[in-house]
VOSEMI-45025 format. One record per residue (C-alpha): residue number from 1; residue in one letter; x, y, z. Coordinates in nm, 2 decimals, always signed. Layout:
N
  num  residu       x       y       z
  NUM       A       X       Y       Z
...
//
This chain:
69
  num  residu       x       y       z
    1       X   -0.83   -0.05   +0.35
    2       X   -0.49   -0.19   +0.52
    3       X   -0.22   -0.35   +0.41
    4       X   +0.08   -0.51   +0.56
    5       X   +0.39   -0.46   +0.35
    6       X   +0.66   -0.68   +0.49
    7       X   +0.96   -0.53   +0.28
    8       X   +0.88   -0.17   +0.32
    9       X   +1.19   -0.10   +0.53
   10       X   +1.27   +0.26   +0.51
   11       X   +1.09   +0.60   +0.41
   12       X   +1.27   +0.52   +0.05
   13       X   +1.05   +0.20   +0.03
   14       X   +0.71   +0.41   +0.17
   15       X   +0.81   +0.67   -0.14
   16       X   +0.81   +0.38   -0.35
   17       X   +0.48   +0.21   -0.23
   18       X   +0.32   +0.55   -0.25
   19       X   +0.38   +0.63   -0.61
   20       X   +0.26   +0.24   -0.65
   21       X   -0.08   +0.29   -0.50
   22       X   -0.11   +0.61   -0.69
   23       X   -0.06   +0.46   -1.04
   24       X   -0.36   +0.25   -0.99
   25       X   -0.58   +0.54   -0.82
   26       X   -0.41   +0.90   -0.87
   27       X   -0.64   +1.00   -0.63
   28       X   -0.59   +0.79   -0.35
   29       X   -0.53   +0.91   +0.00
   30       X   -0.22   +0.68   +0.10
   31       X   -0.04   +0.68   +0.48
   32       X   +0.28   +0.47   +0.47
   33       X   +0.38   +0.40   +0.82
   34       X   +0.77   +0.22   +0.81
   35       X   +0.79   +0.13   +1.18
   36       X   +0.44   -0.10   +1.13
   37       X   +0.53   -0.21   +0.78
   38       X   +0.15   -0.10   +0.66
   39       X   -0.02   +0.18   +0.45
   40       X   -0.38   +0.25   +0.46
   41       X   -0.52   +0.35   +0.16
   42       X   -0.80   +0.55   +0.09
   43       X   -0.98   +0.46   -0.24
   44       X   -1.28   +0.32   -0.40
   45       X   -1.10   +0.08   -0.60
   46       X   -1.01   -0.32   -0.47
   47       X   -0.76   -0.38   -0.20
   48       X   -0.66   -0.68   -0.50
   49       X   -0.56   -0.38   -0.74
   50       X   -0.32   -0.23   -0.50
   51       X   -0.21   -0.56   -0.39
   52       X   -0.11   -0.66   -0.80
   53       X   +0.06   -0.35   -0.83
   54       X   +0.27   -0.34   -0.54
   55       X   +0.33   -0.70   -0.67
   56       X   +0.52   -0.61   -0.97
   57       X   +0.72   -0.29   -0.83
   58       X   +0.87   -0.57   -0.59
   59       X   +0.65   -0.51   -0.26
   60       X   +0.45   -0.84   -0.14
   61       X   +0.15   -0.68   +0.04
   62       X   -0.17   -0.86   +0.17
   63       X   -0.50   -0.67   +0.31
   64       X   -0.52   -0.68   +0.70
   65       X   -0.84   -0.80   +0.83
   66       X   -1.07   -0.55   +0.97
   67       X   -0.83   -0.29   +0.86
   68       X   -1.11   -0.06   +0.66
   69       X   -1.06   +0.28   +0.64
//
């Protein structure tokens, strides 16, 4: 899955999203990409999961369409 993450500015904030995602699935295979403002996450779990979690560390994300990894 995809997700756009509108206030992930700098390789600080991709750290940040990162150890996020990985709360909810340690074993997720996560690619922040700063310049795009998305991460693609690889994980059996729900895109609505991540999208909680980034939620309370202070990152508003939504799934991209058609982004399924």
């Amino acid at each position: 899955m995809k997700l756009r993450i509108e206030n992930m500015t700098c390789g600080g904030c991709a750290r940040s999203v990162t150890k996020a995602i990985q709360s909810v699935d340690a074993k997720a295979e996560v690619v922040a990409d700063v310049v795009s403002r998305t991460v693609e996450i690889h994980s059996p779990k729900s895109a609505e999961a991540f999208v909680q979690r980034l939620a309370t560390a202070g990152y508003a994300a939504v799934e991209i369409a058609g982004g399924a990894a």
